[in-house]
C-alpha positions in Angstrom: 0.0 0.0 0.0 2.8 2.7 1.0 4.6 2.1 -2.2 1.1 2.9 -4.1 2.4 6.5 -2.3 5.6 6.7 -3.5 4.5 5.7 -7.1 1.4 8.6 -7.0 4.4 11.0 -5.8 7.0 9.8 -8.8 3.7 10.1 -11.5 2.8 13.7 -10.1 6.4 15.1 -10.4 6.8 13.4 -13.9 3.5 14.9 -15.1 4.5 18.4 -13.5 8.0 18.0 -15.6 6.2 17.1 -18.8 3.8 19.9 -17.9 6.7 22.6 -18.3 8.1 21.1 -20.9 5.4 20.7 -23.2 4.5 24.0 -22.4 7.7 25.4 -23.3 7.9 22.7 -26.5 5.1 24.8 -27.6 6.2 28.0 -27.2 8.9 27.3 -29.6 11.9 26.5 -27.1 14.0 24.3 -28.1 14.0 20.9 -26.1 18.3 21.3 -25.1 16.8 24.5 -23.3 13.5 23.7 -21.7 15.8 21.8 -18.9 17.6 25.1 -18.3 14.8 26.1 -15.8 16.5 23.1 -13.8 19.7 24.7 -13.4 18.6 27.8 -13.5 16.8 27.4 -9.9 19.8 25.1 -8.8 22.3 28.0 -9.3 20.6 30.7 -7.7 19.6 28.9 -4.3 21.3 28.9 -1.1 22.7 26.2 0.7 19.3 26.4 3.4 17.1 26.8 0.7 18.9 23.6 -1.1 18.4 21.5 2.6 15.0 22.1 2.1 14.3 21.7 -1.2 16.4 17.9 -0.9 13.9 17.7 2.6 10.9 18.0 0.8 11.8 16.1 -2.1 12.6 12.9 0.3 9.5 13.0 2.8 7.6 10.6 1.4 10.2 8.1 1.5 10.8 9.4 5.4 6.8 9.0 5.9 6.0 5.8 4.0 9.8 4.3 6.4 8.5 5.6 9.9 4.8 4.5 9.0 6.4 0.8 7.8 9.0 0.9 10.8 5.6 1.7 13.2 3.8 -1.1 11.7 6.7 -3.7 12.2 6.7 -2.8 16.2 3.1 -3.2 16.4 3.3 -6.3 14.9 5.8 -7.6 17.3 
């Protein structure tokens, strides 16, 4: 059941990615620069905004562990 999460987490980033870049596909950017938005936001971030931008991107693998770890104890 928790890895049903983690997939509906992986699909909704995918379909946000191919959101932008579709969007920018037709617009009439080329493909080589509709990544660029990547980097772009990468480059201009501090190291605290970084920490919580990698934090955020990794909670639901934290919540779906503590929530499996939590059902392993009560099985015990």
């Amino acid at each position: 059941m928790k890895i049903k999460i983690l997939l509906i987490y992986a699909v909704l980033a995918i379909l946000g990615l191919s959101i932008v870049i579709s969007i920018d596909w037709l617009t009439g950017t080329p493909f080589s620069r509709s990544f660029s938005f990547l980097t772009s936001i990468l480059v201009t971030t501090t190291f605290q905004e970084l920490v919580v931008i990698i934090v955020f991107l990794f909670l639901p693998v934290i919540q779906v562990a503590l929530e499996a770890r939590q059902k392993k104890k009560q099985r015990q």
